[in-house]
N, CA, C and O atoms as a Maestro MAE file, in Angstrom:
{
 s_m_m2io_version
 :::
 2.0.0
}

f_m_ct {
 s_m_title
 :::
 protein
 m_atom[316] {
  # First column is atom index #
  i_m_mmod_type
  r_m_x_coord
  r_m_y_coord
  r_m_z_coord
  i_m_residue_number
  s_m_chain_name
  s_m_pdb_residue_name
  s_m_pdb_atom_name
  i_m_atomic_number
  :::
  1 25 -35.994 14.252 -31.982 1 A "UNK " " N  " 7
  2 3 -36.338 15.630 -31.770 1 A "UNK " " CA " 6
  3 2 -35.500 16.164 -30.616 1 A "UNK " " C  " 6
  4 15 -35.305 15.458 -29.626 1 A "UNK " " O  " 8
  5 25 -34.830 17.814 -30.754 2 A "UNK " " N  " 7
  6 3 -34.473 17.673 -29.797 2 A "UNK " " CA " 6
  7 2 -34.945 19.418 -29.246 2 A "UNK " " C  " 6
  8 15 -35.007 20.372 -30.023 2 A "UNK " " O  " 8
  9 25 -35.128 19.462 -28.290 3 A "UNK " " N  " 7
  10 3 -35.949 20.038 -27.226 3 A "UNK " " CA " 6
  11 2 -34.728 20.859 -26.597 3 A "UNK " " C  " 6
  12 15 -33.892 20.228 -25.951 3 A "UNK " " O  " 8
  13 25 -34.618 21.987 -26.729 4 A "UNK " " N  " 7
  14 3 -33.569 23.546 -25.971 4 A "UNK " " CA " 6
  15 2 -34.513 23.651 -25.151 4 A "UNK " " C  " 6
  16 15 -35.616 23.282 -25.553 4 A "UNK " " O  " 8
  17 25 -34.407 24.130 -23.886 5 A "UNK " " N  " 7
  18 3 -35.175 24.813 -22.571 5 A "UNK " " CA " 6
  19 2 -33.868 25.836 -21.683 5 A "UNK " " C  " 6
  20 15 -32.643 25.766 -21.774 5 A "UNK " " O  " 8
  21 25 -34.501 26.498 -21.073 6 A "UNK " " N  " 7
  22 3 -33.358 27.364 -20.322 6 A "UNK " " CA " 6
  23 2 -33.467 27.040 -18.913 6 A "UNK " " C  " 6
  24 15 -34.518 27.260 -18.312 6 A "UNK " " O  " 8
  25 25 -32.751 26.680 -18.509 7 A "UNK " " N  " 7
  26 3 -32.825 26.019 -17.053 7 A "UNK " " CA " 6
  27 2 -31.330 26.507 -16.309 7 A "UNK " " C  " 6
  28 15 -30.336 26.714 -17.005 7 A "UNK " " O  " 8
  29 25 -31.314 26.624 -15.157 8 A "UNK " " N  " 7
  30 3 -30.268 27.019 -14.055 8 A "UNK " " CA " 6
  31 2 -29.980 25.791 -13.620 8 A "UNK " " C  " 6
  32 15 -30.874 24.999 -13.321 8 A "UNK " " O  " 8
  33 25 -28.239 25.394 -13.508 9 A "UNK " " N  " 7
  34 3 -27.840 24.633 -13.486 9 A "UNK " " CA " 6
  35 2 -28.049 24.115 -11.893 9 A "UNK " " C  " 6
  36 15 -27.658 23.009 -11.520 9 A "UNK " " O  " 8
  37 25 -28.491 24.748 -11.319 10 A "UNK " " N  " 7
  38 3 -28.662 24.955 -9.388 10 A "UNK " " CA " 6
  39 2 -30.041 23.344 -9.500 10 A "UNK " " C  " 6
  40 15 -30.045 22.336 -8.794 10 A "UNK " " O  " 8
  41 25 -31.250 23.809 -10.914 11 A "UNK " " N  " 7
  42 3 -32.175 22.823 -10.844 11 A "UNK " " CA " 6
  43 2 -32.036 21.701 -11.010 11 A "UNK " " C  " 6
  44 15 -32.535 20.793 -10.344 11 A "UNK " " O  " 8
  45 25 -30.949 21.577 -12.431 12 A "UNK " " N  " 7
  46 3 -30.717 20.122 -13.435 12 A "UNK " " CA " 6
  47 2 -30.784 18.784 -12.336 12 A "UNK " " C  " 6
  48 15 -30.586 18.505 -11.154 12 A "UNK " " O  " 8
  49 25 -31.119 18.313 -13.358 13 A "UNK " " N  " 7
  50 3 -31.383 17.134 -12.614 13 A "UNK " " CA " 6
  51 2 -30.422 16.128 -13.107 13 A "UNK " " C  " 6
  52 15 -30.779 15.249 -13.892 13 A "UNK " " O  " 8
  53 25 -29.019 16.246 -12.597 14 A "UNK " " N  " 7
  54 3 -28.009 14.397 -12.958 14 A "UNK " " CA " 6
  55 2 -28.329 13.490 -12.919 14 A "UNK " " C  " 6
  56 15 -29.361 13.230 -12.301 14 A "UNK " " O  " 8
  57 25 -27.636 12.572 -13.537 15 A "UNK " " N  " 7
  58 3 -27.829 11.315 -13.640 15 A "UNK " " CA " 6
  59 2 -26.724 10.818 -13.639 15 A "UNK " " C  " 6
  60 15 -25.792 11.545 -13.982 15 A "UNK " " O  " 8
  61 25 -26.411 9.223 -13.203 16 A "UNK " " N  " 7
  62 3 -25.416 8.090 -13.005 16 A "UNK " " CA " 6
  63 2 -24.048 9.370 -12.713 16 A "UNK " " C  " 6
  64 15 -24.097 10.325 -11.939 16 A "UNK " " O  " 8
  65 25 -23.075 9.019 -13.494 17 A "UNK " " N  " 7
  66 3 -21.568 9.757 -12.611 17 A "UNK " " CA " 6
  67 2 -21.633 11.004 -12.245 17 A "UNK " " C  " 6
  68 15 -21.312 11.391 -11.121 17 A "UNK " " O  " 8
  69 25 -22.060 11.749 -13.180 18 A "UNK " " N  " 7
  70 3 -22.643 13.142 -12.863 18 A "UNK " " CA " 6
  71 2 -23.026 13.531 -11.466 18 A "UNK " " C  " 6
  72 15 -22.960 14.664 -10.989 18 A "UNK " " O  " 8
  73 25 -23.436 12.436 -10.878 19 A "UNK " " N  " 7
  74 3 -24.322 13.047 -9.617 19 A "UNK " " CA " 6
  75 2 -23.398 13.490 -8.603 19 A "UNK " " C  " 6
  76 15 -23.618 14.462 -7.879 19 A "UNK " " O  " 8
  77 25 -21.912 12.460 -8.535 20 A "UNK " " N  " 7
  78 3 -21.341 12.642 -7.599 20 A "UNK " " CA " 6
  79 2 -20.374 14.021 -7.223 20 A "UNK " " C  " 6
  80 15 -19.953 14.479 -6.161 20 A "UNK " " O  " 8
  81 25 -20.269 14.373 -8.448 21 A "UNK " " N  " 7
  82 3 -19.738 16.201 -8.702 21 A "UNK " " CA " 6
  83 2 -20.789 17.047 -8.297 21 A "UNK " " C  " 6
  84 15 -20.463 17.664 -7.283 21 A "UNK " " O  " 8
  85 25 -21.865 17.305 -8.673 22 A "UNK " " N  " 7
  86 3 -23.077 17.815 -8.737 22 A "UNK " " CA " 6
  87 2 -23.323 18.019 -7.128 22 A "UNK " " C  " 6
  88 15 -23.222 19.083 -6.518 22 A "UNK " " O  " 8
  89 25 -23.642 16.850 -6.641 23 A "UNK " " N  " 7
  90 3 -23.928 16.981 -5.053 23 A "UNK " " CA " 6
  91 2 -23.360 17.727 -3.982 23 A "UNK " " C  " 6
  92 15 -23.866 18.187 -2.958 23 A "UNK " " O  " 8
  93 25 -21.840 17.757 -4.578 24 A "UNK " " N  " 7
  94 3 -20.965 18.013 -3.564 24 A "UNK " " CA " 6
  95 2 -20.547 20.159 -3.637 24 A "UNK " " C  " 6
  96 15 -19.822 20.891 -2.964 24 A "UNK " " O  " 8
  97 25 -21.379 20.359 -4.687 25 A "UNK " " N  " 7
  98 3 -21.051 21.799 -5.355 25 A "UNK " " CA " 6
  99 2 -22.388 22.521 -4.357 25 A "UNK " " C  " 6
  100 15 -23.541 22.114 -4.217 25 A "UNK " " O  " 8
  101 25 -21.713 23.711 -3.773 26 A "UNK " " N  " 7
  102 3 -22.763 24.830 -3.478 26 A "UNK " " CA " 6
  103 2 -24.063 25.673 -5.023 26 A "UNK " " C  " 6
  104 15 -24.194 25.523 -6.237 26 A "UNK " " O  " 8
  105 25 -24.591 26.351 -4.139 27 A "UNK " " N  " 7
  106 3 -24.955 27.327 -5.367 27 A "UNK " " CA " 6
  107 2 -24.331 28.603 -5.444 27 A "UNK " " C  " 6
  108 15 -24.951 29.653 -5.620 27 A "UNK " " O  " 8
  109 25 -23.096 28.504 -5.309 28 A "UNK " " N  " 7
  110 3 -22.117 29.980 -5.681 28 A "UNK " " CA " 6
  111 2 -21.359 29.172 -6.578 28 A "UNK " " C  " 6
  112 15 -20.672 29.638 -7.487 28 A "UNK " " O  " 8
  113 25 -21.507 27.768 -6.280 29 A "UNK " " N  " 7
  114 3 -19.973 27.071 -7.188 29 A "UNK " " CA " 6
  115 2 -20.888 26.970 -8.513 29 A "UNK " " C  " 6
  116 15 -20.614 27.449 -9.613 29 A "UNK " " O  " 8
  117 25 -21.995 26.265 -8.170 30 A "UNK " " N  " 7
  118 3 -23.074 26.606 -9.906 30 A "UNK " " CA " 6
  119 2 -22.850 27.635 -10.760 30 A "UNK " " C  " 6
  120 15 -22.513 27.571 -11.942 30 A "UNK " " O  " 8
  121 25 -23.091 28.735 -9.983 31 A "UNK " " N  " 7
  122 3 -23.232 30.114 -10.560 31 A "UNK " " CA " 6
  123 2 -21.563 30.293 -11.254 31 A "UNK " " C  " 6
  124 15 -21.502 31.156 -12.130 31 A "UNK " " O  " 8
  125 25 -20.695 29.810 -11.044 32 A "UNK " " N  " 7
  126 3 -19.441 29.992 -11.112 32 A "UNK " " CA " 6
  127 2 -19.114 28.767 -12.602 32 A "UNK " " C  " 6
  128 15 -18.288 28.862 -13.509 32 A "UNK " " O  " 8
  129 25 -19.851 28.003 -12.401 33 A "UNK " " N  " 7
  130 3 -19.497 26.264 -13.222 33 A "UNK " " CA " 6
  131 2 -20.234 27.239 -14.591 33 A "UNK " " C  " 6
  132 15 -19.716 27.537 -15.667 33 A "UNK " " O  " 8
  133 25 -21.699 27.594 -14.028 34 A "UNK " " N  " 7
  134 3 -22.757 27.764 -14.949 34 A "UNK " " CA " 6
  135 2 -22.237 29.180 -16.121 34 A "UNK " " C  " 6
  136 15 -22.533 29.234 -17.315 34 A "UNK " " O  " 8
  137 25 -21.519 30.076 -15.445 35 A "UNK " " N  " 7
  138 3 -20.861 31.182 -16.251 35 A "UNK " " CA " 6
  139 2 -19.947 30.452 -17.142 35 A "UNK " " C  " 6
  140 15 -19.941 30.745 -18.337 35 A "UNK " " O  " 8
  141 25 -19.131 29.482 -16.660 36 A "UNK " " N  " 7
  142 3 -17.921 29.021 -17.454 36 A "UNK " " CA " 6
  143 2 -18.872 28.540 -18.722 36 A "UNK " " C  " 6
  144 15 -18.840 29.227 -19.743 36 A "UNK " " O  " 8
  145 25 -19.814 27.233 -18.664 37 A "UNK " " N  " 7
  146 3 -20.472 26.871 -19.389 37 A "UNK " " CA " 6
  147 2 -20.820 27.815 -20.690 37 A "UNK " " C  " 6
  148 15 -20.290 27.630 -21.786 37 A "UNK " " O  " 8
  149 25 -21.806 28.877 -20.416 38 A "UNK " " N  " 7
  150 3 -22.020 30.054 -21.050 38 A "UNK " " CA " 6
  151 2 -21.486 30.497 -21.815 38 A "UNK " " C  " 6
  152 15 -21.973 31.136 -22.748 38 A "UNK " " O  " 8
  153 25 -19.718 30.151 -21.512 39 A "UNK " " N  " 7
  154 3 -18.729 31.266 -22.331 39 A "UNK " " CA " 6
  155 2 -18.031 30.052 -23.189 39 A "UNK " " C  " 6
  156 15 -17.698 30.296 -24.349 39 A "UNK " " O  " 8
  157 25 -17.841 28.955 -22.722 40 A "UNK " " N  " 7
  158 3 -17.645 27.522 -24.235 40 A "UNK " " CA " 6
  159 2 -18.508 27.086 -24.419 40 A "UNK " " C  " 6
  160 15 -18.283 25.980 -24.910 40 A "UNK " " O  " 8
  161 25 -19.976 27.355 -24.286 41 A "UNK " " N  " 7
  162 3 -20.844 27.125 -25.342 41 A "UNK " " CA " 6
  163 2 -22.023 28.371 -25.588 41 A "UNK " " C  " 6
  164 15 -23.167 28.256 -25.148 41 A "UNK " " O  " 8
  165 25 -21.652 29.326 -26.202 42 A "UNK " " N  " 7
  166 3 -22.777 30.448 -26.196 42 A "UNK " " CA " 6
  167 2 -24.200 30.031 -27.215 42 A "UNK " " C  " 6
  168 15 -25.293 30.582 -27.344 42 A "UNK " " O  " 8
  169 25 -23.852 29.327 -27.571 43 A "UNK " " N  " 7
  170 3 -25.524 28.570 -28.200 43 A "UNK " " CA " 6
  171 2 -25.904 27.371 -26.813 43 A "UNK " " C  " 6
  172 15 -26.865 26.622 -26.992 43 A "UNK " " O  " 8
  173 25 -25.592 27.329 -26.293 44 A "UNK " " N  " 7
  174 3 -26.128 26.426 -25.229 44 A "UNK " " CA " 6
  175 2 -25.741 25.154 -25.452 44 A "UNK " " C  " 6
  176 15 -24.904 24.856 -26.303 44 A "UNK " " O  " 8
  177 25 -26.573 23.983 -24.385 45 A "UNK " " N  " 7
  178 3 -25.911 22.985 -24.680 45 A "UNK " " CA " 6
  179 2 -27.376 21.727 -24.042 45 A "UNK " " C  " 6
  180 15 -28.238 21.846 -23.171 45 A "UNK " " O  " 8
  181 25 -26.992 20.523 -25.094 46 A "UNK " " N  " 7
  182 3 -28.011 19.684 -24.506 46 A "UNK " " CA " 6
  183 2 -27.857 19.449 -23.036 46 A "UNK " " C  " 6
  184 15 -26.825 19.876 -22.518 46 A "UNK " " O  " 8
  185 25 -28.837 18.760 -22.207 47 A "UNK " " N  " 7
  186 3 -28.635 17.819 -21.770 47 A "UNK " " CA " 6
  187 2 -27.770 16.795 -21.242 47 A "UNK " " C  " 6
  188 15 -26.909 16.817 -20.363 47 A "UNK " " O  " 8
  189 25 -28.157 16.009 -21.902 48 A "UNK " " N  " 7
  190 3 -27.141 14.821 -22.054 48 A "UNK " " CA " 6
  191 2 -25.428 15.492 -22.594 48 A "UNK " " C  " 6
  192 15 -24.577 14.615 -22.737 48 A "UNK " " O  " 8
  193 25 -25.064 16.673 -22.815 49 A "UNK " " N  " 7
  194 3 -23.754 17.314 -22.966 49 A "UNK " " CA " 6
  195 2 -23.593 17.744 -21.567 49 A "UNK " " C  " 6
  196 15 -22.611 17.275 -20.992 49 A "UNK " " O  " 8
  197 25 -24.441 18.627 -20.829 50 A "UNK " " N  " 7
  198 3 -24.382 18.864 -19.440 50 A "UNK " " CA " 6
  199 2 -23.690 17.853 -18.345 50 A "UNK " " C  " 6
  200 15 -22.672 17.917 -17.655 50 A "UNK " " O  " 8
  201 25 -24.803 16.830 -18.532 51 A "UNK " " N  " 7
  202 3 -24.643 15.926 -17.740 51 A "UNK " " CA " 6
  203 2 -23.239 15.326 -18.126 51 A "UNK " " C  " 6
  204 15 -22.363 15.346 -17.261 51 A "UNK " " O  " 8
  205 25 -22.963 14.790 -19.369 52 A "UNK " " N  " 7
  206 3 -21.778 14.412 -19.046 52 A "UNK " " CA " 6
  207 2 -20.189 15.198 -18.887 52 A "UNK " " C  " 6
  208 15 -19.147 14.591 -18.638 52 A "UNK " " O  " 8
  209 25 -20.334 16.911 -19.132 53 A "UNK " " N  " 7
  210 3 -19.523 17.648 -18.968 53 A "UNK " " CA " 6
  211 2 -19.244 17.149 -17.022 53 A "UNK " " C  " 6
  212 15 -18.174 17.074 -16.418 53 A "UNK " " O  " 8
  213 25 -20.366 16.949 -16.615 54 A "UNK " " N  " 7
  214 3 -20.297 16.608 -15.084 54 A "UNK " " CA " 6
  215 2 -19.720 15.344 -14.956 54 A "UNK " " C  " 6
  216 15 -18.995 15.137 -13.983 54 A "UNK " " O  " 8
  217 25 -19.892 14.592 -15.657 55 A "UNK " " N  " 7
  218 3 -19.466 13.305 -15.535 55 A "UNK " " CA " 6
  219 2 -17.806 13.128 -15.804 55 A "UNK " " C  " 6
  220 15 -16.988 12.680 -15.000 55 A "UNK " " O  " 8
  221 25 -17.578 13.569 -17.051 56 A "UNK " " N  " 7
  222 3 -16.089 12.979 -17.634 56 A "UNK " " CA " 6
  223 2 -14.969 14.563 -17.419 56 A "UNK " " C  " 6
  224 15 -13.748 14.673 -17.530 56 A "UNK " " O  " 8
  225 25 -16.247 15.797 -17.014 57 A "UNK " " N  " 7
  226 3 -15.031 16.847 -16.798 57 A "UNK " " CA " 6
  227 2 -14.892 17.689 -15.324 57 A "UNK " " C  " 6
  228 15 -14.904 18.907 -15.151 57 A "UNK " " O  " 8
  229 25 -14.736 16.447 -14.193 58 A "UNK " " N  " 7
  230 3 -14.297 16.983 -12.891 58 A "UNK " " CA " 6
  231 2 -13.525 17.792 -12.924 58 A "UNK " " C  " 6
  232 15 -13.557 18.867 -12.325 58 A "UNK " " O  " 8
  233 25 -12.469 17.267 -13.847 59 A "UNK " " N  " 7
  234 3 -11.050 17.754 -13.067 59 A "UNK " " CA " 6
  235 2 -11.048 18.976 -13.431 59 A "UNK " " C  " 6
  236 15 -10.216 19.683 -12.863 59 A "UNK " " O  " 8
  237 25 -12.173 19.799 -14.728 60 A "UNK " " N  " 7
  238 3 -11.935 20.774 -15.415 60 A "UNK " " CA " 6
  239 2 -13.281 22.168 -14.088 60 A "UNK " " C  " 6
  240 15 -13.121 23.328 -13.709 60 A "UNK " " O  " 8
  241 25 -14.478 21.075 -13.854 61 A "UNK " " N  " 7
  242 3 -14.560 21.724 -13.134 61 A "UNK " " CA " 6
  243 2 -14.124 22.147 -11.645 61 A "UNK " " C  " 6
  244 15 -14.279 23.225 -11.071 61 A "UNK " " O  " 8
  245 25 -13.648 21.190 -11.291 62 A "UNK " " N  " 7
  246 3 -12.582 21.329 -9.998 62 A "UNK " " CA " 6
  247 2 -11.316 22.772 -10.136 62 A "UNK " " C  " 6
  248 15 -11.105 23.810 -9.508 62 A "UNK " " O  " 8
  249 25 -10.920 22.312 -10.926 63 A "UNK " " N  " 7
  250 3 -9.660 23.595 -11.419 63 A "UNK " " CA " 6
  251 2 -10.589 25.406 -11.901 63 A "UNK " " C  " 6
  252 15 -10.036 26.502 -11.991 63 A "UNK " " O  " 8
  253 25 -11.822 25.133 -12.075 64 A "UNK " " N  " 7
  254 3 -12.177 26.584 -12.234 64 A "UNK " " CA " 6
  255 2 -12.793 27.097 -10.668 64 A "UNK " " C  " 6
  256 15 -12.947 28.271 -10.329 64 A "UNK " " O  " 8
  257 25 -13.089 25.877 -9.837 65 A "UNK " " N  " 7
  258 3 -13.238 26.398 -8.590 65 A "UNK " " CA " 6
  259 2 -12.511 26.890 -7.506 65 A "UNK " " C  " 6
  260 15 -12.844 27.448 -6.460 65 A "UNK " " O  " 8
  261 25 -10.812 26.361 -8.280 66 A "UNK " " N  " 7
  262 3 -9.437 26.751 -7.307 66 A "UNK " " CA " 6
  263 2 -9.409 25.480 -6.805 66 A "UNK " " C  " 6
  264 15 -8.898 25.485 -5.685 66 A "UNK " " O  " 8
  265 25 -9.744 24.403 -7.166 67 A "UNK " " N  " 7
  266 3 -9.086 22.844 -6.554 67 A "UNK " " CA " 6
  267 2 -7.915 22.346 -8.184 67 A "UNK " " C  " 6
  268 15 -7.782 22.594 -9.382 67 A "UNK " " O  " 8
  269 25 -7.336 21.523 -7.065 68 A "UNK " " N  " 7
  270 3 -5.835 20.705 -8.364 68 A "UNK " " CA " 6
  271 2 -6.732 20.045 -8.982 68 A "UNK " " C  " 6
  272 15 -6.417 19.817 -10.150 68 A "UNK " " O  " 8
  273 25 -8.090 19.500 -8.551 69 A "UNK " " N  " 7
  274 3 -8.563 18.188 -9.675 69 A "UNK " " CA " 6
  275 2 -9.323 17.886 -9.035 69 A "UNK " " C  " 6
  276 15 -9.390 18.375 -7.908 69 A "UNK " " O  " 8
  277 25 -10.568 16.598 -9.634 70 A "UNK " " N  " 7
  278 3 -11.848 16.484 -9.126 70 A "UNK " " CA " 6
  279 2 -11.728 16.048 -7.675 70 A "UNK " " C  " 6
  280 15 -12.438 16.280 -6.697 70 A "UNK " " O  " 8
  281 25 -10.208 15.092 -7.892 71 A "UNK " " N  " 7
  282 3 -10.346 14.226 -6.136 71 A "UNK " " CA " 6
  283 2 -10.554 15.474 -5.402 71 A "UNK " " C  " 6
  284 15 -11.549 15.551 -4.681 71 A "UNK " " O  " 8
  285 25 -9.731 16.477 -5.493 72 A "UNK " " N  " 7
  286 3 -8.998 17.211 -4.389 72 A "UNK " " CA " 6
  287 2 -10.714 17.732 -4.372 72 A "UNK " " C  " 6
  288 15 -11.107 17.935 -3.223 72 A "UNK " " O  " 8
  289 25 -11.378 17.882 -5.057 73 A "UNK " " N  " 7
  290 3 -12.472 18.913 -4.320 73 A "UNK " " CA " 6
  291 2 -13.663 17.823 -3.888 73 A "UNK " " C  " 6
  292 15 -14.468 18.142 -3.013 73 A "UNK " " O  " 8
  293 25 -13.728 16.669 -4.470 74 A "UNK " " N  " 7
  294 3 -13.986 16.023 -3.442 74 A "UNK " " CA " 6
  295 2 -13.532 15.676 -1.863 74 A "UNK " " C  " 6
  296 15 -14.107 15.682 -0.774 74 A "UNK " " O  " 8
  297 25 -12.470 15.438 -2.240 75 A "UNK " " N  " 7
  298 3 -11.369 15.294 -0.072 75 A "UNK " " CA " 6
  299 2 -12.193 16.430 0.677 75 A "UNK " " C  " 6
  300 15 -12.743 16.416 1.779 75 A "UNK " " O  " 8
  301 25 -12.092 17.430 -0.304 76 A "UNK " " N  " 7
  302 3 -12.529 18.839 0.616 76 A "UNK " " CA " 6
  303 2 -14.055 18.843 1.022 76 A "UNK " " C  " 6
  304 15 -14.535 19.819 1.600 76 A "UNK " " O  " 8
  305 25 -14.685 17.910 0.756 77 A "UNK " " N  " 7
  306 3 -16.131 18.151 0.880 77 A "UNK " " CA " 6
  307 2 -16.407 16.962 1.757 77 A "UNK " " C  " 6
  308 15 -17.566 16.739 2.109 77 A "UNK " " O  " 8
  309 25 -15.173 15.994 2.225 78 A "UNK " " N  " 7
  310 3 -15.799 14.857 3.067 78 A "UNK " " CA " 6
  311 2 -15.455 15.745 4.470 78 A "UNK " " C  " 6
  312 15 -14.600 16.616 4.628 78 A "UNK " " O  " 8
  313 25 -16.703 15.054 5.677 79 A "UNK " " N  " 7
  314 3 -16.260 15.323 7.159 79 A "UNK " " CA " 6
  315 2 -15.589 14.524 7.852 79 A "UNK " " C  " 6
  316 15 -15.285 14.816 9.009 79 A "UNK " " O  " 8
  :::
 }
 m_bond[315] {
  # First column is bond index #
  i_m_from
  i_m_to
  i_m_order
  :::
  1 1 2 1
  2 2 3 1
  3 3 4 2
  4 3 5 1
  5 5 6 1
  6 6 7 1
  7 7 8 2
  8 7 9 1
  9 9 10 1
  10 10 11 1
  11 11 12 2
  12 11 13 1
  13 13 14 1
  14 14 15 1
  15 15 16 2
  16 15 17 1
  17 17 18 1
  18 18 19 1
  19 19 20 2
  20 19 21 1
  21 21 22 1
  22 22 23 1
  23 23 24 2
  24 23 25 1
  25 25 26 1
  26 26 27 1
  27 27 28 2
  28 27 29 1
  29 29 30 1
  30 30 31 1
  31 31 32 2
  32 31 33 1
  33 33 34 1
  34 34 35 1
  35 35 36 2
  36 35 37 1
  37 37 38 1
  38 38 39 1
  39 39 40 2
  40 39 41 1
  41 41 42 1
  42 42 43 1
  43 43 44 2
  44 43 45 1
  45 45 46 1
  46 46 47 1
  47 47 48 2
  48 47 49 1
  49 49 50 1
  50 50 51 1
  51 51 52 2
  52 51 53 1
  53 53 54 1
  54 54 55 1
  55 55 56 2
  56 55 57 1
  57 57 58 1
  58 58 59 1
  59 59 60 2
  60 59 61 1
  61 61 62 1
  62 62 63 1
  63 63 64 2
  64 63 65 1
  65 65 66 1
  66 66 67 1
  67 67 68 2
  68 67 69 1
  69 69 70 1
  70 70 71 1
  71 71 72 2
  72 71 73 1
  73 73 74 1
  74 74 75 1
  75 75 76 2
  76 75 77 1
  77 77 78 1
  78 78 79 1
  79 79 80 2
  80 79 81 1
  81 81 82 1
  82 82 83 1
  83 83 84 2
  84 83 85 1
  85 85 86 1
  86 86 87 1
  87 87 88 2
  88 87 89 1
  89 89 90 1
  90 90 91 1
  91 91 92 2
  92 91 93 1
  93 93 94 1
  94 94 95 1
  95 95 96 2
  96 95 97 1
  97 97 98 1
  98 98 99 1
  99 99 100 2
  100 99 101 1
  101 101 102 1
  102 102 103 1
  103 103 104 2
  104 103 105 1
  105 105 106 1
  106 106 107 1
  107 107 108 2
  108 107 109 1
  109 109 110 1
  110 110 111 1
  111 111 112 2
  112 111 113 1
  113 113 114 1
  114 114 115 1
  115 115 116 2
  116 115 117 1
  117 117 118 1
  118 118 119 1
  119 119 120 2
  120 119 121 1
  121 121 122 1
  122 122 123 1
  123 123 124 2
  124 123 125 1
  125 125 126 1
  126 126 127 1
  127 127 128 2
  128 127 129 1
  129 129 130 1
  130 130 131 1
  131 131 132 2
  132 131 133 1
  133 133 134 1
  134 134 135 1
  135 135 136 2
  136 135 137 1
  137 137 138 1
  138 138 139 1
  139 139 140 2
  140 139 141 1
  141 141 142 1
  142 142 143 1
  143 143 144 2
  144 143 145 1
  145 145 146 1
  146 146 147 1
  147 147 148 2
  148 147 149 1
  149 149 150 1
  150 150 151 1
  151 151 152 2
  152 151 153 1
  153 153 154 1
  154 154 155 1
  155 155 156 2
  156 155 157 1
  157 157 158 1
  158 158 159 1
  159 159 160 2
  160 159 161 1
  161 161 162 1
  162 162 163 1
  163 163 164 2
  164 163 165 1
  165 165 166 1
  166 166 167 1
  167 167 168 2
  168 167 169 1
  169 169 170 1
  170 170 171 1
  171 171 172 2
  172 171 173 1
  173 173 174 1
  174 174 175 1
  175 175 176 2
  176 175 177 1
  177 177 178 1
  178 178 179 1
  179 179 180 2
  180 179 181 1
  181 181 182 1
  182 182 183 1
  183 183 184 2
  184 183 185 1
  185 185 186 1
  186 186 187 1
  187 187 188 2
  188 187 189 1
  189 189 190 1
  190 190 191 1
  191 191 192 2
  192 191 193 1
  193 193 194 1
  194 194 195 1
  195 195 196 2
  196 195 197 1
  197 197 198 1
  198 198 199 1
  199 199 200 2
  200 199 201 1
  201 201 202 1
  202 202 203 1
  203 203 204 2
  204 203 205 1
  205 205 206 1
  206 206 207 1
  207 207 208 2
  208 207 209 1
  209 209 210 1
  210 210 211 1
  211 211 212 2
  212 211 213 1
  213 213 214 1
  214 214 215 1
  215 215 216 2
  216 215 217 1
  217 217 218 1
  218 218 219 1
  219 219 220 2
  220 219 221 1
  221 221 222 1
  222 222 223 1
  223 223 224 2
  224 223 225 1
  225 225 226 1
  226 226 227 1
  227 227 228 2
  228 227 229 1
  229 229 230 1
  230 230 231 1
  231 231 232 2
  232 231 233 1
  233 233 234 1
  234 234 235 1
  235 235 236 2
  236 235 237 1
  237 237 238 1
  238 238 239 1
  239 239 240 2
  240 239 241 1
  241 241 242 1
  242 242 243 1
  243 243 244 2
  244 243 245 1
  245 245 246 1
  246 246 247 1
  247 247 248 2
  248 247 249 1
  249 249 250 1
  250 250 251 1
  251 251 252 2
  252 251 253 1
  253 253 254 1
  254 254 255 1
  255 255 256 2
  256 255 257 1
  257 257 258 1
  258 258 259 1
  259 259 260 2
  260 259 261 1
  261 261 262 1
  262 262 263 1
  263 263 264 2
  264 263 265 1
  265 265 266 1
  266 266 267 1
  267 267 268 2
  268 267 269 1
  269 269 270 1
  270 270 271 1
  271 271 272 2
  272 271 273 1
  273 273 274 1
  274 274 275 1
  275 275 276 2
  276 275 277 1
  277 277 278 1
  278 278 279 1
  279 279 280 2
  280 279 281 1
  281 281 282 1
  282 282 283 1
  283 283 284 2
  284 283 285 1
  285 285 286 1
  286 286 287 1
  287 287 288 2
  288 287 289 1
  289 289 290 1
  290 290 291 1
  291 291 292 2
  292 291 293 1
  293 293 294 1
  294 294 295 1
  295 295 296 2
  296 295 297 1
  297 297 298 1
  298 298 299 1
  299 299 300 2
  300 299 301 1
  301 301 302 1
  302 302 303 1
  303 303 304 2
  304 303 305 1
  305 305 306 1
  306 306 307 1
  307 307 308 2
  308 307 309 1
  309 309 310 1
  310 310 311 1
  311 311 312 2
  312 311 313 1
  313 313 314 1
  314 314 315 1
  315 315 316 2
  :::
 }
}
């Protein structure tokens, strides 16, 4: 069975690789990730598609935030 809900990506809750993108994002960069989302998938999207868009597509969300790739917006987020 599978279960649609509407949820803000600011709440989701990651899991395993996912987390480490996820953590490091404000909630302007959500709002920014979460529009992109919206517009390649206008029927929405599971779950488990979420999560691993976080997981296997840094580099894609890195590059819509104005970073070269996932490292680089990680570097930018260590102190």
């Amino acid at each position: 069975m599978t279960i649609y809900k509407e949820e803000s990506l600011k709440n989701f809750s990651f899991w395993s690789g996912a987390k480490h993108v996820a953590a490091c994002l404000t909630e302007k960069e959500f709002d920014i990730i979460e529009e992109l989302l919206e517009e390649l998938y206008p029927d929405g999207m599971e779950e488990t598609e979420v999560n691993d868009f976080f997981w296997f597509d840094g580099d894609t969300i890195a590059q819509a935030l104005g970073y070269e790739d996932e490292d680089d917006l990680l570097e930018s987020r260590k102190e």
